[in-house]
MARNU-117635 format. One record per residue (C-alpha): y, z, x. Coordinates in steps of 0.02 Angstrom, whole numbers, plus 32768, in hexadecimal, padded with zeros to 4 digits. Each point is the difference from the previous one (the first is absolute). Layout:
% MARNU-117635
YZX
...
This chain:
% MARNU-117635
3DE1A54EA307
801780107F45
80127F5C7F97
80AD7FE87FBB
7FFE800B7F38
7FEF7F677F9C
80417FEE7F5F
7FA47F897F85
80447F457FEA
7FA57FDA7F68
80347F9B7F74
802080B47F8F
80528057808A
80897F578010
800D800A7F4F
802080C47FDF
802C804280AA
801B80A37F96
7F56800E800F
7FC57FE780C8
7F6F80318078
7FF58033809F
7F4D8014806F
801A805C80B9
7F6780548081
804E80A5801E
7F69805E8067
7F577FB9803E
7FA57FBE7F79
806F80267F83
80717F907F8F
8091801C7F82
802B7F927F60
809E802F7FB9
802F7FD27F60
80BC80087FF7
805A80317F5C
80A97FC88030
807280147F57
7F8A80937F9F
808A805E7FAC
7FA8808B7FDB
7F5D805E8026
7FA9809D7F89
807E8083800B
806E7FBA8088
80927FC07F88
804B7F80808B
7FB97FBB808D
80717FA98074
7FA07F9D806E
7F737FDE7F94
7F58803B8047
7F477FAB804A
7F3E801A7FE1
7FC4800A8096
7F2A7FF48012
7FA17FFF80AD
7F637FA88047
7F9A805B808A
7F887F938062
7F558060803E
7F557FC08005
801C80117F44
809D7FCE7F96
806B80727F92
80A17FDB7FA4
807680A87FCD
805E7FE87F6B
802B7F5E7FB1
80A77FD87FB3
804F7FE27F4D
7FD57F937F94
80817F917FFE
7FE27FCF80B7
7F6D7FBD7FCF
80007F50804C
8055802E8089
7FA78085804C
7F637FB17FE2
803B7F6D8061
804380718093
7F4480567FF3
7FA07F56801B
80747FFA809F
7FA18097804F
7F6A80177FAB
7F677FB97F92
7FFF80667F65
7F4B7FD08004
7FED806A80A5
806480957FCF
7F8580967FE1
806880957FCA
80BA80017FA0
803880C68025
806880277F50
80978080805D
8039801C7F37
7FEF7FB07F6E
80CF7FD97FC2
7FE37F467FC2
80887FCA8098
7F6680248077
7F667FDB7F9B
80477F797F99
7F8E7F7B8059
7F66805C800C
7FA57F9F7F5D
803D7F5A8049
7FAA802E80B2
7F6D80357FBA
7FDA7F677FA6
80107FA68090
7F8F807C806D
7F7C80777F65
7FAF80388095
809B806A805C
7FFC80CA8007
808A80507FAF
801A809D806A
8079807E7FBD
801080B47FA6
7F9C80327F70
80967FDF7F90
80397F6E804E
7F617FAD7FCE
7FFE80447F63
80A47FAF7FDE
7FC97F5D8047
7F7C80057F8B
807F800E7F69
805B7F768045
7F947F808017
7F6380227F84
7F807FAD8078
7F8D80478072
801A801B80B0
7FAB8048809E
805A808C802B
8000808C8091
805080AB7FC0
803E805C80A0
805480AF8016
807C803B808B
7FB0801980AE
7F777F787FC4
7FF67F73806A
7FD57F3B7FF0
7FC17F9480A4
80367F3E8002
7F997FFA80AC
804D7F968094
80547F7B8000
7FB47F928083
80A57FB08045
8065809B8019
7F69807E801F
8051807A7F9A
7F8B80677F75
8077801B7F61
7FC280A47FD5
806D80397F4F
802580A97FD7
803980207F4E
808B809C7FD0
8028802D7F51
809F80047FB5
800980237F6C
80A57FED7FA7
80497F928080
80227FC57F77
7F7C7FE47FA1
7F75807B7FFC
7F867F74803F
80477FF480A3
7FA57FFE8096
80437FB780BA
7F977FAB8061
7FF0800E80E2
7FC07F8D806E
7FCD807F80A0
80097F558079
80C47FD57FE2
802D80A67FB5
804A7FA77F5F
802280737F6B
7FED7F8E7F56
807080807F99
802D7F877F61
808D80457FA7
802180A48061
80857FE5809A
802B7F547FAB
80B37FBD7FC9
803A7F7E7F96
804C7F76806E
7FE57F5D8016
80377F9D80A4
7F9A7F918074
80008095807A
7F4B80208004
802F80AC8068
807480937FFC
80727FB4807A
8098803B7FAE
7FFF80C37FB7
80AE7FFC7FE7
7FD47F737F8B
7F7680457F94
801380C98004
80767FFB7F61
7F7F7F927FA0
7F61806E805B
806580B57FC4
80067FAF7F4A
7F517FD67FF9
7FCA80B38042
806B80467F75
7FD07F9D7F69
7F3E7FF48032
7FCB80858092
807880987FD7
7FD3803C7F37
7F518005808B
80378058809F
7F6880827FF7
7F7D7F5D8002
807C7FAF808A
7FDC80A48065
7F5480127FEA
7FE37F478025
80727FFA80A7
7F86808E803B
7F7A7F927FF9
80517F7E8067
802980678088
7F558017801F
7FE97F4E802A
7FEE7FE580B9
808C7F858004
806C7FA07F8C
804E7F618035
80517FAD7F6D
7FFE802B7F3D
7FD37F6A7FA8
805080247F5C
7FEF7FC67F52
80B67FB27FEC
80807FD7807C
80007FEB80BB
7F67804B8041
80268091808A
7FF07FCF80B2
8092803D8054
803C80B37FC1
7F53803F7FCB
802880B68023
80BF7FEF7FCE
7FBB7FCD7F45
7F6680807FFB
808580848030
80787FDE7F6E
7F65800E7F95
7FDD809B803A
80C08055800A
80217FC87F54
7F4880307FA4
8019809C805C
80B080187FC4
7FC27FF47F50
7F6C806A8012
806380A48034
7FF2807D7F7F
7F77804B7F83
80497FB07F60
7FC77F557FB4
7FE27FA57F90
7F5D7F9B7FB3
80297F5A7FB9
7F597FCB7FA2
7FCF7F4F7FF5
7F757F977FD2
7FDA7F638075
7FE67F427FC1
803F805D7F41
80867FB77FD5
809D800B8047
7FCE80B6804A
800C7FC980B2
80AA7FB97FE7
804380807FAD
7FCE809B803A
80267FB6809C
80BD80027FD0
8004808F7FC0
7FBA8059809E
80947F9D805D
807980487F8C
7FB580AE8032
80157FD580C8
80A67FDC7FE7
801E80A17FC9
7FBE804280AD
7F5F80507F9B
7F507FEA800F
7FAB7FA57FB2
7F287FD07FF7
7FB17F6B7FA6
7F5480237FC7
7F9F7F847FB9
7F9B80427F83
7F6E7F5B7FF8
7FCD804480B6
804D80BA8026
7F6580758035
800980717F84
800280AE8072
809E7FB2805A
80447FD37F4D
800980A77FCF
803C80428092
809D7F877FF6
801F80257F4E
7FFF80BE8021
806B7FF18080
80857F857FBD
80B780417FC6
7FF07F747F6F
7F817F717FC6
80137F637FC5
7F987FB17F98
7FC77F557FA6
7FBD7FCD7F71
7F4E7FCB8011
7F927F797FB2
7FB4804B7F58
7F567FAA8033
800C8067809A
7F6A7FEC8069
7F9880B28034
80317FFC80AD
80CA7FFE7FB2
7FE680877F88
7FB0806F8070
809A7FE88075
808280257F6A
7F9480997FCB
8009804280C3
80BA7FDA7FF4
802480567F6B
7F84809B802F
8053801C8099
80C7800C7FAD
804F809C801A
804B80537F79
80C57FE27FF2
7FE07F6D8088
80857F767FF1
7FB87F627FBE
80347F4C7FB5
7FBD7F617FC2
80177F5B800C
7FC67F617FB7
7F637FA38057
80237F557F8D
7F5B7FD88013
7FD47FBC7F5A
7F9680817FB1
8056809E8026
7FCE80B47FBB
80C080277FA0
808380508070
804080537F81
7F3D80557FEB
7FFD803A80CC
809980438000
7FFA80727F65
7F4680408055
806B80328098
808580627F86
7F5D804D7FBB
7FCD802C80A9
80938055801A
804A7F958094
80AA7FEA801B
804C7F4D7FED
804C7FAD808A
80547F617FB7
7FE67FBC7F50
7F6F7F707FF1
80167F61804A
7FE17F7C7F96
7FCE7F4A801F
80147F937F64
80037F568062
7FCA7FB780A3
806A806C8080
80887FAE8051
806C80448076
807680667F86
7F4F80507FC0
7FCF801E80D5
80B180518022
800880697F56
7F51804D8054
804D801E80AC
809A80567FB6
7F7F806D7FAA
7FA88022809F
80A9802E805E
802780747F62
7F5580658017
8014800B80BA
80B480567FFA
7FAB806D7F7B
7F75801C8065
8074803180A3
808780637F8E
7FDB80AB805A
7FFA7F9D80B0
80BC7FAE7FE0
803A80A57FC3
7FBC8056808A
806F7F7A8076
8094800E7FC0
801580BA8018
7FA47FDD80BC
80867FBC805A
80928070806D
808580217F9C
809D7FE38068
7FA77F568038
7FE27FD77F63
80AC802F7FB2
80517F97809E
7F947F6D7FE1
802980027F37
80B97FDF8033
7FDF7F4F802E
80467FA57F4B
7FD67F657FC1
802F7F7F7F85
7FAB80027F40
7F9B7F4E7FE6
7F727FD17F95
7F957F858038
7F997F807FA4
7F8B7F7B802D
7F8C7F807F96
7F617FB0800B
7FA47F657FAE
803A7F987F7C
7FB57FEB7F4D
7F7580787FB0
7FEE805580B3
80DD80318002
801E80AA803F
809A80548037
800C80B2806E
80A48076801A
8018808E8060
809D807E803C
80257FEC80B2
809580588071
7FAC7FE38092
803E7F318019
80697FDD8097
80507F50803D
7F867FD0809B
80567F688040
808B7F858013
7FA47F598020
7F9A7FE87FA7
804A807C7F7B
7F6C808C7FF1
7FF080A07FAA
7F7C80838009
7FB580547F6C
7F80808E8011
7F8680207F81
7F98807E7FEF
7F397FD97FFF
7FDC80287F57
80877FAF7F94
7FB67F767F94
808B7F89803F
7FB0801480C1
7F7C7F6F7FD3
80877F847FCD
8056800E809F
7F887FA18069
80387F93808B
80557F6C7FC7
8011803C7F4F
80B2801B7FB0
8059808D7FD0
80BC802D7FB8
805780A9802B
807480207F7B
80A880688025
800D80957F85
80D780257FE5
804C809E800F
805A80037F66
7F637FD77F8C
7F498021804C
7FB8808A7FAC
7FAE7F917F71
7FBC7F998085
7FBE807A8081
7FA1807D7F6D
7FB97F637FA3
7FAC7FD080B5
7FD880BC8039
7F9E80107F70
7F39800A8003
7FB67F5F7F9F
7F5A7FF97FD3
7F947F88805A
802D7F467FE4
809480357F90
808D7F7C8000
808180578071
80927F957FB0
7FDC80247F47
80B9802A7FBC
805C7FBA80A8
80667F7A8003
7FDB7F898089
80287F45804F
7F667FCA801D
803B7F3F8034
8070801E80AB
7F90804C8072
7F477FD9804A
7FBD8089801C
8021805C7F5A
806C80467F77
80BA80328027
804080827F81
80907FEB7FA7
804A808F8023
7FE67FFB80A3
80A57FF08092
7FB47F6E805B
7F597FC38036
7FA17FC08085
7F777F8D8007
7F90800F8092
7F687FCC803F
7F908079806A
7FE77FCF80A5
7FB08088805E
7FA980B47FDA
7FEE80978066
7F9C80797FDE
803580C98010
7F9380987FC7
802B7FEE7F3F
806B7F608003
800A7F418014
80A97FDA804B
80207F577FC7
80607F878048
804E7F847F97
80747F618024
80847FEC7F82
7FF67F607FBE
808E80077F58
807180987FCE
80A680177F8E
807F80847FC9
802F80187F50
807B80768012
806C7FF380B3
806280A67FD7
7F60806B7FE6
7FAC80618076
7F39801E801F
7FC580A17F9C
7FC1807A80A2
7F7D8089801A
80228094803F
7F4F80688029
801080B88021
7F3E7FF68050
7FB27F87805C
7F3E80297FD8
7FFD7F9F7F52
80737F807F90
């Protein structure tokens, strides 16, 4: 029978129990230490997390000792302390690196000092980073997918842990690799499959629970990847059997293995359909490159186009030029101007294998030492390429106005890139059904929502017709929002939002000012006049008929919109002898 979890009573724990630990056997020989997050606000892209998030790292008991993954940094005491629970340090022999984001590696110096004479098993890259990180030397074991490393038998459950190692690259770093044990059919996966949540729930018990917070994961960190999601869920079938997922962060996957595989699958394969993508160019441990070329490949997905990450520190360069050939646009960085040869040979593949007229862009890397944007992008005008979206610069630190102005850019390329597609839709549908559907009117509202406070303020709008009252007790109404609109992101569960009622007599100024195209991380309200101290969840317009202030409850998910569900929580009338401004469509295929 499996152990119940324990969490850690120690002095830090009782002192900050935002910080906790929790240690549980979940398959022979094998051990969990959890390293629960519970208030993190925020996490890379992600621009809320609700229910905070964990480190998880695992111990696996053969004739020899290995530890996969460690935690952050700031667990420092505490996981050590849960470690000494299960283990000498002095007696561990290998530490298996899954990737290198400091939230999994940030105790590997500390373990090392304590143990100079354990193997650090991981990619080529992954030790290559480790090496960067900690600037001493270190026994390492570089192993490639289908490779395999043999802790022997462990002499009190007779079972050899035999490991078989599966790259991922891109999942979501390109150092990735998950890790098997072939005697309890474990997958060590790391990030991929994870979710941010944090609960004493060592399981999936619950999916009702955590599929909202497992969806938003997948779409900020696995979907700008859904190509390497594919490739790497081929690999895994091939295992003989797969018992539980023991994941990176959040509840490790015990109960609904093939329920969560299978949403990996529908929805990578959803975004792979189609020739047309794009190549979002980064450079890892540069920088901010992961960070943000990561948003702006989620800005891209939301658009419901393709999109491929390519790290250019480790791309072979034959598959590097057969992405950039084939790509609809690139995106590129700004590279270090002490570049090192394996880098420049990279950018010179990149830029060799362009196509004339191709779309491209660039973006800011921030890393220090930049070559100039302004100097990349006028080569690509000489080149002859078309631009995509103006450069994105990075004068400070990016903060989460800086991460969202990227996204917005990313959604803007992908409805460029899938102009001709939309098009194409619109004129696809039946013509009587679609004239009969177009008949159902709606009201005119413009919604807005806000984030952060401070430095890191930001404020989103959009036109909506499609709001309808959803309840009487509480008082709900349902908004739905289509998957690309820059406002979708703010709209997370238990986030606020206001629906403001456009009047008949006086909503033209309103509805054109909002319909309008803004350039990414423009101020939407620049020349409105807005209240911005009577509601929550963000700015009621003067002008407006009435508001409502609502917080989002629920979301449900339809082909190309969130439905959400919100519970109205304030609301007033400024004009009782007005009535709502209404929309009547003559078509039902587009706005």
């Amino acid at each position: 029978m499996l152990a119940s979890a324990q969490t850690s009573n120690s002095k830090l724990a009782q002192i900050n129990n935002k910080l906790t630990v929790q240690s549980q056997n979940f398959a022979d020989d094998s051990c969990a230490i959890r390293s629960l997050d519970w208030d993190r606000s925020r996490f890379d892209i992600e621009f809320g997390l609700r229910n905070g998030t964990t480190y998880n790292s695992f111990i696996i008991k053969g004739e020899k000792l290995a530890i996969i993954d460690t935690s952050h940094a700031k667990f420092e005491e505490l996981w050590f302390e849960e470690l000494l629970k299960e283990v000498n340090p002095q007696e561990v022999d290998y530490l298996i690196t899954s990737h290198t984001e400091p939230d999994h590696s940030g105790l590997i110096g500390n373990l090392l000092q304590l143990n100079k004479n354990i193997t650090v098993v991981g990619s080529k890259l992954a030790l290559k980073f480790i090496e960067d990180q900690i600037h001493v030397p270190f026994k390492r074991l570089e192993v490639k997918s289908g490779e395999f490393l043999n802790l022997g038998t462990n002499p009190n459950s007779g079972l050899e842990h035999n490991i078989e190692f599966i790259s991922a690259p891109n999942l979501h770093w390109p150092d990735t690799i998950f890790s098997y044990d072939h005697s309890t059919h474990v997958l060590y996966t790391c990030d991929a499959f994870g979710l941010h949540y944090c609960s004493d729930e060592f399981y999936d018990t619950d999916q009702k629970e955590i599929y909202d917070d497992f969806r938003f994961y997948y779409d900020c960190l696995m979907g700008p990847n859904a190509r390497s999601v594919l490739q790497a869920i081929k690999r895994i079938d091939k295992l003989p059997e797969l018992k539980t997922i023991a994941v990176g962060h959040g509840p490790l996957l015990h109960n609904q293995v093939n329920f969560w595989k299978g949403k990996y699958q529908e929805w990578s394969s959803n975004k792979s359909k189609g020739n047309d993508f794009v190549s979002v160019c980064y450079i890892s441990d540069y920088g901010y490159c992961d960070r943000l070329s990561q948003a702006i490949s989620h800005g891209i997905s939301k658009a419901d186009a393709q999109v491929q990450l390519i790290d250019l520190r480790s791309s072979d360069p034959q598959e590097l030029t057969s992405l950039i050939s084939e790509s609809k646009a690139v995106v590129i960085p700004t590279w270090p101007v002490d570049s090192d040869n394996e880098l420049k040979e990279s950018l010179g593949t990149l830029f060799a294998a362009l196509k004339s007229k191709q779309f491209t862009a660039v973006y800011d890397a921030f890393g220090g030492n930049d070559e100039p944007i302004d100097s990349l992008a006028n080569k690509l005008r000489e080149l002859g390429q078309k631009e995509a979206f103006s450069p994105l610069r990075v004068k400070n630190i990016p903060d989460p106005i800086v991460y969202q102005q990227f996204e917005e850019a990313g959604t803007d390329l992908g409805q460029l890139i899938n102009k001709k597609k939309n098009i194409a839709s619109m004129k696809s549908l039946d013509s009587n059904l679609d004239k009969a559907l177009g008949r159902l009117s709606g009201g005119l509202y413009v919604v807005t929502a806000s984030q952060g406070e401070g430095s890191t303020f930001r404020q989103s709008a959009m036109v909506a017709s499609w709001v309808s009252q959803a309840s009487f007790s509480p008082p709900g109404i349902t908004v739905a929002v289509a998957k690309d609109r820059a406002i979708e992101s703010y709209m997370q569960v238990g986030k606020g939002f206001v629906v403001n009622v456009l009047r008949e007599d006086n909503y033209q100024k309103m509805f054109r000012h909002f319909l309008k195209r803004f350039a990414p991380g423009a101020d939407r309200f620049a020349d409105v006049d807005i209240i911005s101290n009577i509601a929550d969840g963000g700015p009621v317009l003067s002008d407006s008929l009435a508001f409502l202030d609502c917080k989002v409850s629920s979301r449900l998910e339809t082909p190309d919109h969130w439905i959400i569900y919100g519970i109205v929580e304030n609301g007033n009338v400024s004009d009782l002898s007005c009535k709502t401004a209404v929309h009547h469509r003559k078509v039902a295929n587009h706005y």
